[in-house]
Every structure is written in structure tokens, then in C-alpha cells.
C-alpha positions in Angstrom: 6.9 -10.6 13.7 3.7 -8.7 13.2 1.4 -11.6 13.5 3.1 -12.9 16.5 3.3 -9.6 18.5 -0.6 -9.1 17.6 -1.3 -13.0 19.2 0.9 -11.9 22.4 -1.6 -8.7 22.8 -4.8 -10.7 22.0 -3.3 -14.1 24.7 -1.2 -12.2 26.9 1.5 -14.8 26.6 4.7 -12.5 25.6 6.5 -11.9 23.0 9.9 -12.2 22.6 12.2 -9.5 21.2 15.4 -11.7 20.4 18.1 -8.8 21.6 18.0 -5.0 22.7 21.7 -4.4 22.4 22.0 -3.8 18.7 23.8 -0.6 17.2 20.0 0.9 16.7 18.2 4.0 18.2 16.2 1.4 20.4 18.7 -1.2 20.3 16.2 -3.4 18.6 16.9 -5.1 15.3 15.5 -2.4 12.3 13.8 -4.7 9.3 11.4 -3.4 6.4 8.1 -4.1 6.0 5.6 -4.9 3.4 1.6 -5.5 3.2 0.8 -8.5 1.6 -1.1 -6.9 -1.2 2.0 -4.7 -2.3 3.9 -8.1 -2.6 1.3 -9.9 -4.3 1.4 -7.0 -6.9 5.1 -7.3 -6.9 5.2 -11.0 -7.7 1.9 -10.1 -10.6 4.2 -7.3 -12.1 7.8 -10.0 -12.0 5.4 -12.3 -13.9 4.9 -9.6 -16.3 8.2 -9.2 -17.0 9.1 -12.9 -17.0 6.3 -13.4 -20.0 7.4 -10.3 -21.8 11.3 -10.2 -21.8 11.6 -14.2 -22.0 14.4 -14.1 -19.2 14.3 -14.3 -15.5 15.3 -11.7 -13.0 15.8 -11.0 -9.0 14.0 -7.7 -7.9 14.0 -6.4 -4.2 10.1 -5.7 -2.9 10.2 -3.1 -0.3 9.5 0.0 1.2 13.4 1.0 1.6 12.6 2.2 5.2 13.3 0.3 7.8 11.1 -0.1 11.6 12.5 -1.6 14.7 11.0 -4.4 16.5 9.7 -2.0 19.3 8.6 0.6 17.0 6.2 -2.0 15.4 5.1 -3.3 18.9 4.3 0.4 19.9 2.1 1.1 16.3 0.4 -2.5 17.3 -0.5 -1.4 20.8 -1.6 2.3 19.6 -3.8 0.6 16.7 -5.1 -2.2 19.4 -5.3 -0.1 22.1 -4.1 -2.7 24.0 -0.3 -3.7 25.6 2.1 -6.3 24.1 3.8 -8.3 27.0 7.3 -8.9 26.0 10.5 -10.8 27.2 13.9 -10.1 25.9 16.2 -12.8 25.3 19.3 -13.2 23.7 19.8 -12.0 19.8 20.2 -14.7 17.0 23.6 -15.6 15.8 24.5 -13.7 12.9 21.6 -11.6 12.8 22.4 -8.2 11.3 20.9 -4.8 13.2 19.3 -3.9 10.1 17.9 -5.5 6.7 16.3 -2.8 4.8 15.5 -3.6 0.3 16.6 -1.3 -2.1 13.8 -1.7 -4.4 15.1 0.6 -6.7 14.8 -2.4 -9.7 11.3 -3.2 -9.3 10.0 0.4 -9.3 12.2 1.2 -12.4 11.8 -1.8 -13.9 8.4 -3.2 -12.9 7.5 0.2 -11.8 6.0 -1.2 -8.4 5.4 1.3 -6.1 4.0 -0.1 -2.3 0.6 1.3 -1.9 -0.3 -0.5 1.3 2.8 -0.1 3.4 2.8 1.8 6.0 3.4 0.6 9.1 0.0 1.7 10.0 -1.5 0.5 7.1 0.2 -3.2 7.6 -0.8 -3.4 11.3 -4.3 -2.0 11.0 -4.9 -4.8 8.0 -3.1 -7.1 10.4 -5.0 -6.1 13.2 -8.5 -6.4 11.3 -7.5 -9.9 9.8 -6.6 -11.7 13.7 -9.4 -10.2 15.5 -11.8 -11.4 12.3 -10.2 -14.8 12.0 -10.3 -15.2 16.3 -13.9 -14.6 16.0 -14.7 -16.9 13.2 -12.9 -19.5 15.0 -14.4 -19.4 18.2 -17.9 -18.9 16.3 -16.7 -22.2 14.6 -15.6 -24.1 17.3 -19.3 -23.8 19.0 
């Protein structure tokens, strides 16, 4: 979601928030959300494991707190300082009001901890990455 909201502020062609009727405080879908980096040290630490205890095993990577889809689209615009059109259409079949990980395995067991995710943290890096990578590209293209 992050990635496309950030392209809708940067184009101006909106986003769309698939429902605003669920069971949440803003009646947008609540999901969890993790920087890159704390899941690459996730998968580094599950490799670990993997070589040491010779036996494979499912572990949940996230924060265990959840953000709705306008909540991140309001930390986007206050970390862009710029506006994220929107449209609102209909919510996806089946999809559930909120998907939160307990990660209570992989900090026990792995003892990963997510040092990078914030929501700030996660769309500031976002942020930095699609402005530098817009600017490479249009450097590129000349």
C-alpha cells in the first residue's frame, strides 16, 4: 500500500482505498507493517535457526500493532508534505478489517525484535527511496 499511496502523491493520479465501511475507528481496513530491513533480519535470524536445529519452522514477522489504510496515508502526507488523492471503492471479498502478526515466536525464539518499524520510520525510508529512485530515473532517461 505504502508504495502505491507515495506514487499517488508524487503523480496525482489517486489512490484507491478498497472500502471505508469496515468495523474500524476509520472504517478503513487495519494491517501491520514492517520495514524491509527488520524482515530481512527476520528471514537472516529463521536461517539461523534452520542451520542450527536441522528442522524447519513458520514464525510470524511483525510489529503486532496494527495501522489503517488512512492512518498510513495521513503519516505519508505529513512526512511528504504533500496530499494523497484518493477514491474509495468497493472492499475485496473476503477481506478481513484487520490482519495484525503475533510475533511472539520469532522474538522468543529467534529473538527478532523490529528496529526499523515505525510507521514513521517505514514511510520516511519509503519516502527517501521513491523520490531517490524518481530522480535517478528521470536523470537516466535524459
Amino acid at each position: 500500500m505504502i508504495p502505491v499511496a507515495i506514487e499517488a502523491s508524487l503523480t496525482g493520479v489517486p489512490f484507491t482505498i478498497f472500502g471505508d465501511d469496515y468495523p474500524t475507528n476509520d472504517g478503513t481496513a487495519v494491517r501491520d507493517y514492517v520495514h524491509v530491513q527488520d524482515l530481512a533480519a527476520g528471514h537472516l535470524l529463521a536461517l539461523k535457526y534452520l542451520l542450527q536445529n536441522r528442522q524447519s519452522r513458520a514464525f510470524n514477522l511483525g510489529t503486532g500493532q496494527g495501522h489503517s489504510v488512512r492512518q498510513v496515508m495521513e503519516m505519508i502526507e505529513c512526512v511528504a508534505q504533500r496530499r494523497v488523492p484518493y477514491k474509495v471503492a468497493e472492499r475485496c471479498p473476503g477481506d478481513p478489517p484487520v490482519l495484525v502478526a503475533d510475533a511472539r515466536a520469532a522474538r522468543e525464539e529467534l529473538e527478532w525484535v523490529p528496529v526499523s518499524s515505525s510507521l514513521q520510520q517505514i514511510v520516511q525510508s519509503a519516502w527517501a527511496w521513491h523520490t531517490r529512485e524518481r530522480k535517478f530515473t528521470a536523470s537516466a532517461a535524459r
